[in-house]
N, C-alpha and C positions, 0 to 999 in steps of 0.2 A: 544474393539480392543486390542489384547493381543500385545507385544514388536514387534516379527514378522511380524506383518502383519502393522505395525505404520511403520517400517525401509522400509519395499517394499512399503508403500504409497509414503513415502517420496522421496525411490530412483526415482519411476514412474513420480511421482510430479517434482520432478526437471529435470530430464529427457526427461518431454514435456515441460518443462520454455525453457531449455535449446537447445530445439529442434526448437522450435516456435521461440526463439530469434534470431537464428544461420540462419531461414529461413524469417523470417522477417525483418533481419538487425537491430533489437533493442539493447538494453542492458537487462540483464535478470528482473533486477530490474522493469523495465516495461511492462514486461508480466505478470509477480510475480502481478502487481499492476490490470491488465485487469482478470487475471483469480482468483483471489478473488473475486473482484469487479464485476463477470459473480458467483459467487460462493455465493457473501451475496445475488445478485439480485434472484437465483433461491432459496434462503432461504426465500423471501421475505422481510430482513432485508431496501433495498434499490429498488426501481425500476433499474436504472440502475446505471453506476460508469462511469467517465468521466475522462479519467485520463489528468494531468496535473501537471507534476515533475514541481516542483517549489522549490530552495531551494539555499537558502545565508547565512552568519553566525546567528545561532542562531534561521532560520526558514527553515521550511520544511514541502510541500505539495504533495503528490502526487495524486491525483483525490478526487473528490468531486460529490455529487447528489444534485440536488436542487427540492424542493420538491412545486411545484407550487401549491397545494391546498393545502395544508400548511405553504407555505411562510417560508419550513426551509431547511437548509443546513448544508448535512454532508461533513464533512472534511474525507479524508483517507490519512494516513502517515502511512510509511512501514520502517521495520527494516530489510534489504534483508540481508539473510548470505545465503552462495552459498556451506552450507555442506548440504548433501543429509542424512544422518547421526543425529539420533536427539539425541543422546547422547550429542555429538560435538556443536549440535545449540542451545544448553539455554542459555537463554537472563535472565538475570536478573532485578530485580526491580529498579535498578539506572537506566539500559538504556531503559526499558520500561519509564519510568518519566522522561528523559531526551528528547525523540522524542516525545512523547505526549506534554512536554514542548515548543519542536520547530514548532508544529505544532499549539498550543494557539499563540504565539508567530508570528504564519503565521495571524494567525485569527486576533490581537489584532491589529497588523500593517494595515492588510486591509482596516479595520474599520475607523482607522484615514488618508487613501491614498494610500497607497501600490498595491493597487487593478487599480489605474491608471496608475503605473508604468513597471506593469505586462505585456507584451503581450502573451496571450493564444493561 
């Protein structure tokens, strides 16, 4: 995918976040989280994505798949920036390891109770 054609993904990408949210009544950060989550499921990565913003200091969930004939569970945490523009949206290695942090941190708490705390 050359420069140009990555910039009109993006614009079009955000464009239907932003269109979807605006007719949905959402916030874009939760479409951002459903049209991944429809995007790992037609990779095959996930059957499907369940979304569930979850987040207080130091943790942060947004949807999850649970995988009943494997008894496993994926976490999804999202880093939403609202530039259409990918020059503008690099995310660096501190706040990629800082949100996968809050999201272990989602995981580690559950474990010991947080998970009754929750209403989903």
């Amino acid at each position: 995918m050359d420069d140009n054609s990555l910039v009109q993904f993006s614009i079009e990408f955000h464009e239907n976040i932003a269109g979807e949210a605006h007719a949905s009544e959402q916030l874009k950060e939760h479409v951002f989280i459903e049209s991944t989550g429809e995007i790992l499921s037609e990779y095959g990565e996930i059957e499907d994505c369940i979304r569930c913003s979850y987040q207080d200091r130091g943790l942060k969930v947004d949807g999850y798949h649970y995988d009943y004939e494997f008894n496993t569970i994926t976490l999804i945490v999202s880093h939403w920036l609202d530039l259409s523009d990918p020059l503008k949206a690099k995310v660096n290695d501190t706040t990629v390891n800082t949100v996968f942090k809050r999201c272990q941190n989602f995981f580690k708490k559950s474990l010991t109770g947080l998970h009754r705390k929750i209403e989903m």
